[in-house]
N, C-alpha and C positions, 0 to 999 in steps of 0.2 A: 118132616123137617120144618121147623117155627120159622115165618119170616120173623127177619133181619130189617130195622128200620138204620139210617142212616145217622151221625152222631148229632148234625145241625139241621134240625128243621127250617124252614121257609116257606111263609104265608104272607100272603098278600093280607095289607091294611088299611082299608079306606077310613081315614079321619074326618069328618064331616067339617066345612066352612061355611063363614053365613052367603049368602042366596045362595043354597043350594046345591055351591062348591063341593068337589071333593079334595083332599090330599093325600093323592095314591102312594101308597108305602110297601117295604117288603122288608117284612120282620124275619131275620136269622138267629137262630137259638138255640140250644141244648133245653131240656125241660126244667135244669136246675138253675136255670139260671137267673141270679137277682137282681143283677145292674146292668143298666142296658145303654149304648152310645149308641144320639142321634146321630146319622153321620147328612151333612149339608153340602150338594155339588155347587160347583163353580158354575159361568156364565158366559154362554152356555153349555146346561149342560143337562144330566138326568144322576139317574141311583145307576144305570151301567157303565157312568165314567171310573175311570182310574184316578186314585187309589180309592174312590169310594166303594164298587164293585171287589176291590182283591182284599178290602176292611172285613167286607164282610164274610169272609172265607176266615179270615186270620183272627180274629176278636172274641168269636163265640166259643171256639176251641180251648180258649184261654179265659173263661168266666166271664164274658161282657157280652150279651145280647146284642145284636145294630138291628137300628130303623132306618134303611135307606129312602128319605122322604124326598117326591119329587114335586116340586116348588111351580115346574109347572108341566103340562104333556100332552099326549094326543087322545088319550081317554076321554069319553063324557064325562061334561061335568067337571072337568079339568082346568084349570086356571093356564092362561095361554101368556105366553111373553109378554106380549104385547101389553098386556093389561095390567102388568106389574112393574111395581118400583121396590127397591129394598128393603122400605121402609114394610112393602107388605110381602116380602120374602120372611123378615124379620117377624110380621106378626105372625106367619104360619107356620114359623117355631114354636113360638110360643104356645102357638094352639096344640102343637104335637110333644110339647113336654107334658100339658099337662093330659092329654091325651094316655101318653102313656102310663103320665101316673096313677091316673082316676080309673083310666079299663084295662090298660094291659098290667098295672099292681106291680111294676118295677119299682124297686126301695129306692135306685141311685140311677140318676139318669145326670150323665154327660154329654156334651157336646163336642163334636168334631166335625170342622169346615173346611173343605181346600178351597182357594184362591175365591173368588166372590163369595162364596158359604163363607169365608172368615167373617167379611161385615153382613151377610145378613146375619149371622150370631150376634152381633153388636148391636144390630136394630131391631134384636129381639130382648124379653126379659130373660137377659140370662140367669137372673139372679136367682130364677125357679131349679136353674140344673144346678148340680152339683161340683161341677168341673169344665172346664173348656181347656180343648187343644185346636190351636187355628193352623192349619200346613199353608205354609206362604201365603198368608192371607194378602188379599189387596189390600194395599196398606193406603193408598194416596187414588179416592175414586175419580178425582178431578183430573187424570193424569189418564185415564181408561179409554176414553171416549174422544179420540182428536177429530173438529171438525174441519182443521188443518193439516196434512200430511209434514212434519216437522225430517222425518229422516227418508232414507227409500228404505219399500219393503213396508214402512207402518202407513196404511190404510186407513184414511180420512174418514168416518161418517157424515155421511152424503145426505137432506131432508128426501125422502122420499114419499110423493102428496099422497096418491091413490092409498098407501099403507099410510101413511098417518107416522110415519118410522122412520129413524135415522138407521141407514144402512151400509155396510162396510162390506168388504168381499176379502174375506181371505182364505181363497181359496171354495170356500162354503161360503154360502150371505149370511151372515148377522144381523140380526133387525132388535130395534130398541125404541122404546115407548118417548116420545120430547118428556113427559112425565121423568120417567128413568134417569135421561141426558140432563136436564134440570135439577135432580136432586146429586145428582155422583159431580156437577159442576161448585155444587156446594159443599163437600165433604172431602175435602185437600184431607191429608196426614194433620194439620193443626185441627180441624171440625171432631174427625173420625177418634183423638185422643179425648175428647169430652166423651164420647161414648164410652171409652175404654174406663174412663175412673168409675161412672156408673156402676161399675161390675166391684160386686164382694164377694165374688168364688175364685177358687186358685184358678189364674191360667196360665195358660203353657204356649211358647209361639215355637214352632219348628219351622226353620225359613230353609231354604233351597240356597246352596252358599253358590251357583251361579244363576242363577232368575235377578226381579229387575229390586225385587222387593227389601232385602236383607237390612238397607240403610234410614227405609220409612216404618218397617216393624220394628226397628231396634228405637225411634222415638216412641211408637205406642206400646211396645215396653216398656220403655222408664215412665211412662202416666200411669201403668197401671200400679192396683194396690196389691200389695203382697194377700197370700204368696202365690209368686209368681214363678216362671221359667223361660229361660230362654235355651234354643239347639237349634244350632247349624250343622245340615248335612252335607259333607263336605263333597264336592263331586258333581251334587243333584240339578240337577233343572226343576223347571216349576211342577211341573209335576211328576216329580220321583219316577220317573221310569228307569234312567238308567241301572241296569244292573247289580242287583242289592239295597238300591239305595231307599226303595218304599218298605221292604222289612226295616232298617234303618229309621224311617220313619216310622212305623209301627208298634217297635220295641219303646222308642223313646216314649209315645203314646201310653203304651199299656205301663211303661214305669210311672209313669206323673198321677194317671187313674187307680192305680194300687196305691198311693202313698195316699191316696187323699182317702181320710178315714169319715 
């Protein structure tokens, strides 16, 4: 009896960075397959958050390859929180677009970010992919990081010396680089739309129609340049979990990436 190999492969991708860096990846795929979505976690976060993790069950099935790239991890050689700001979340896209064009010989390479992956896509060259879909992206980074508790329940980031880190406890501790806190202080919804015209590939925003974001993506929608899209899923939280609502999100994905020729 012949083995049976399974329909979507998965291999781990180490991308090289400069000193030395890695950008640990995990490529999902069929052998035929010729287009491939980067998919970019939120903050924080890794490639086994949701919906980045259930992406890449659902996309390969359906002709699009995913590279679940992690921005940063516990791996050697792994780029650590602390040492990043968006601006170099953003360049380690870009290192892994063309990554995947030059070695892994993908024709069409997209991009897909949930909630902080939206703007590191923006402070990356997008204009190298083909397509971007942002799922509730942070839309206002200046509004992410209170060093004043404004409501109960939202958690102040606190300086904390010995880390060098602004730190938050919800539930789990948060820790963020003054670097980090510094640049998202400057990057309101009015900053974050100069990024967005930069971009001349179709994007697509799918916002969560109960999360906090729906009213700051709908202005960096209208900055951006055609063609463009906008979808609300009605029901969702920030991150698609409730019941249906991330195939919901998926479908509208894989529609926006098949139109774009």
């Amino acid at each position: 009896m012949g083995v049976s190999f399974p329909p979507v492969m998965e291999r781990e991708i180490r991308i090289p960075l400069p000193e030395g860096k890695i950008l640990y990846s995990v490529l999902n795929q069929k052998s035929d397959s010729k287009n491939l979505i980067i998919l970019v976690h939120g903050l924080p976060g890794s490639d086994l958050d949701h919906p980045i993790f259930a992406a890449s069950r659902y996309f390969p099935k359906r002709g699009f390859a995913t590279l679940r790239i992690n921005l940063y991890h516990w791996k050697p050689h792994a780029r650590k929180l602390l040492e990043c700001t968006t601006k170099t979340h953003g360049e380690d896209v870009t290192r892994a677009i063309d990554y995947s064009r030059k070695k892994l010989k993908f024709k069409k390479i997209f991009l897909a970010g949930h909630s902080w992956g939206g703007p590191s896509i923006l402070f990356s060259d997008a204009n190298q992919s083909d397509g971007i879909s942002l799922w509730d992206p942070s839309s206002d980074l200046a509004r992410c990081f209170p060093v004043k508790s404004r409501k109960p329940g939202i958690e102040a980031y606190a300086y904390n010396k010995p880390l060098n880190a602004y730190v938050a406890d919800y539930g789990s501790i948060t820790a963020i680089s003054p670097a980090m806190l510094r640049e998202a202080r400057k990057h309101s919804t009015f900053k974050l739309k100069s990024l967005v015209r930069k971009i001349h590939r179709p994007i697509q925003f799918v916002i969560a129609q109960k999360g906090i974001w729906k009213k700051a993506a709908k202005k960096l929608f209208g900055a951006a340049n055609e063609s463009k899209s906008f979808t609300v899923i009605p029901g969702a939280f920030h991150s698609f979990q409730e019941e249906g609502k991330e195939i919901e999100l998926f479908k509208a994905t894989l529609d926006w990436f098949r139109k774009i020729k």
